[in-house]
C-alpha positions in Angstrom: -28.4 -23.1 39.3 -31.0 -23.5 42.0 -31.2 -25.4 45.2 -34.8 -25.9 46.8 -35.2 -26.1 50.6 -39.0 -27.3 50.8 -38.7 -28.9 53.7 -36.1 -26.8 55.7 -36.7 -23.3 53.9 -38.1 -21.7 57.3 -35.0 -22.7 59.1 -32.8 -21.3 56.3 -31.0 -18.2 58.3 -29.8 -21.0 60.7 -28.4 -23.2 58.4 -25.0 -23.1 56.6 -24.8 -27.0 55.3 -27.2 -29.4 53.8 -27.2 -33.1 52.6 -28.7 -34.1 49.1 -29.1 -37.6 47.1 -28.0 -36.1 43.7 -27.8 -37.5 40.6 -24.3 -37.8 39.5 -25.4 -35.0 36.5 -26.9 -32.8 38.9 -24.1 -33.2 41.2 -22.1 -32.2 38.4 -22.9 -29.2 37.8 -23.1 -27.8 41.3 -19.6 -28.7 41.2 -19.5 -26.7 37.7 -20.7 -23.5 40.2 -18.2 -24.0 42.6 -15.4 -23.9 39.5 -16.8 -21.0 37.7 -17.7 -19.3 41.7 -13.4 -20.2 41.9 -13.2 -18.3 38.7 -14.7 -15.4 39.2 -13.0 -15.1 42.6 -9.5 -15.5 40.9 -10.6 -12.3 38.1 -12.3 -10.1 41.0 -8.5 -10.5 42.6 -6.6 -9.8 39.7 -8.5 -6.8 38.3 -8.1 -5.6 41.7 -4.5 -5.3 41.9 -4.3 -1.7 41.6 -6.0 0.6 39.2 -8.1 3.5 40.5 -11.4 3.6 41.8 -14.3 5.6 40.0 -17.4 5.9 37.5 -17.8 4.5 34.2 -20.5 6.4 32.3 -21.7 5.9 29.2 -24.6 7.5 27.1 -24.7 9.6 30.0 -25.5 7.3 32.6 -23.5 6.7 35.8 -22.5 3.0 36.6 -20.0 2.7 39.5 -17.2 0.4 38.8 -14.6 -1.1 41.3 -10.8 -0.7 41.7 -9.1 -1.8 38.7 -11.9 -2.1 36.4 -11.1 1.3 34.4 -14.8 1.4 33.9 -16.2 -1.7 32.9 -19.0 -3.7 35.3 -18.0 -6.5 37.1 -21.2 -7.9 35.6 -19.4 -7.8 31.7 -22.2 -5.4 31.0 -21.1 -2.0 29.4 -21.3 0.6 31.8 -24.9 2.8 31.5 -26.9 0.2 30.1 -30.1 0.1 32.4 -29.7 -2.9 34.8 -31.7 -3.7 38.3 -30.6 -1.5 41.2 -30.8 1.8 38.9 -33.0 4.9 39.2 -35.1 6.3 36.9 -32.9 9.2 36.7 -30.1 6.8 35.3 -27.8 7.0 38.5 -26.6 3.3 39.8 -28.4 3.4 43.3 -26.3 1.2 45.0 -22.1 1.0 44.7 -22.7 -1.9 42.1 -25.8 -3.7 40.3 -27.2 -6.5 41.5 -25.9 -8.2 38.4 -22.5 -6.8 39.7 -23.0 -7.7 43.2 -23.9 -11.1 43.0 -20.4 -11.6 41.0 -18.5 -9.6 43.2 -20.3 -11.6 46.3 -19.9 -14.8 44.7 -23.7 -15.7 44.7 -24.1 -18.3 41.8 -26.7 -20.2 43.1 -30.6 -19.4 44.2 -32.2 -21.0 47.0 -35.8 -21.7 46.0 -38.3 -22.2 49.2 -39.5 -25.6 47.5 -39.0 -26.6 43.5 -40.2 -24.1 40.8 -41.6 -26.9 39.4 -44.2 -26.9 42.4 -44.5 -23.3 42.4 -41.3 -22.2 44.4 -39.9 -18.9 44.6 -36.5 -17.7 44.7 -35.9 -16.9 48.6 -31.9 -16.0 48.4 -29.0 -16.9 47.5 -26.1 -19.2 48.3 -22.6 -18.6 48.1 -20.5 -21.8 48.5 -18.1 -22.0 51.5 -16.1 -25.4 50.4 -16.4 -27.4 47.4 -19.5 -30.0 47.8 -17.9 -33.7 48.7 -19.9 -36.9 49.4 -19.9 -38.1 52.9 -21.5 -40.9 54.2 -24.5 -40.8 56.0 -23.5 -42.5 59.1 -20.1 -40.1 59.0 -21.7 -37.1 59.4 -20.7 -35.5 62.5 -22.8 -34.8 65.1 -22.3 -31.2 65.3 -23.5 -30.5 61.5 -27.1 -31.2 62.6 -26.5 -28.2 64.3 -25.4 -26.6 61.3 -28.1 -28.0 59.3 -30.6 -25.8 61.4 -32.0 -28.6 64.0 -29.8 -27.9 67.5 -32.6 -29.2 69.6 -32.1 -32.9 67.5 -30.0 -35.3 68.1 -27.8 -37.0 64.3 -30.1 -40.0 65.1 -33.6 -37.6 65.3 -31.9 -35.9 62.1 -30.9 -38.9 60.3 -35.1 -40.4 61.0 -36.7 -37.3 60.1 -34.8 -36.3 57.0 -33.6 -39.5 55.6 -35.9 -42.4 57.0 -35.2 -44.1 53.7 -31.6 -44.0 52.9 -29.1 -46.4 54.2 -26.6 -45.2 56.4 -23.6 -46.3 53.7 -25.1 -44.1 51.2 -22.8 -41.5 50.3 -24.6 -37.7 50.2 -23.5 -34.7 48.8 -22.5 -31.9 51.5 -22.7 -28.5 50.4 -21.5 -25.6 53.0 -23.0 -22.7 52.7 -23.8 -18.6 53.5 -27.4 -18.0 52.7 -28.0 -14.3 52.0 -32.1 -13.7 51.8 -33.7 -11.7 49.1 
């Protein structure tokens, strides 16, 4: 899943919330992210609940597993299998893989500097904070403009710049974010 921010991409590290006129399918399956993001959260807490700490090798490679996982990746892959973040030498260079990482951060969804379609590029990731809700236009409060990476406007200046078209009954989609760059 991918969210592009063409028009707000270079004030990304400042904001942690953003407004989108979905379609109810794409809305959908945003939400879908949030419940498998849930998921994955609920299995990273249960397979920690004890267990030891350690390596998993395999084939002679070193993959470094966390508590509880008695040598499996957090990414499902079996341990030793050649994955991003591994040297040439076949030792994991980092405590996880980025496969395992992004699980064990919660990353499901890329943030995209303007729509691949157009010729975006994948800038970061997202990890969702609350689960996206609609919120009408005219209820969004004034300190999420802020939040939205424009202190210096005011909702009104917001509202003009970014939505000059859309009613102020319209109900958006809110998504709450951490941004994490590449």
């Amino acid at each position: 899943m991918i969210i592009s921010f063409g028009q707000t991409a270079d004030r990304l590290l400042m904001k942690t919330v953003t407004r989108r006129n979905w379609s109810p399918r794409y809305a959908k399956s945003i939400l879908n992210a949030w419940e498998r993001q849930l998921l994955k959260n609920k299995e990273l807490e249960l397979a920690t609940l004890g267990g030891q700490s350690g390596q998993g090798v395999a084939g002679g490679v070193a993959h470094w597993v966390t508590t509880g996982f008695h040598c499996q990746s957090l990414c499902g892959k079996k341990p030793g299998f050649r994955s991003d973040g591994w040297s040439s030498k076949g030792a994991c260079t980092t405590p996880v893989c980025k496969h395992c990482d992004r699980i064990k951060t919660q990353e499901i969804l890329e943030a995209y500097d303007r729509s691949p379609r157009n010729g975006g590029k994948c800038i970061g990731s997202l990890r969702l904070l609350c689960k996206p809700y609609q919120e009408a236009l005219k209820d969004m409060p004034a300190s999420d403009v802020a939040l939205e990476g424009y202190p210096e406007l005011s909702k009104d200046e917001f509202i003009n710049k970014f939505f000059p078209n859309i009613e102020p009954t319209v109900l958006l989609w809110v998504i709450r974010f951490e941004f994490t760059p590449n």
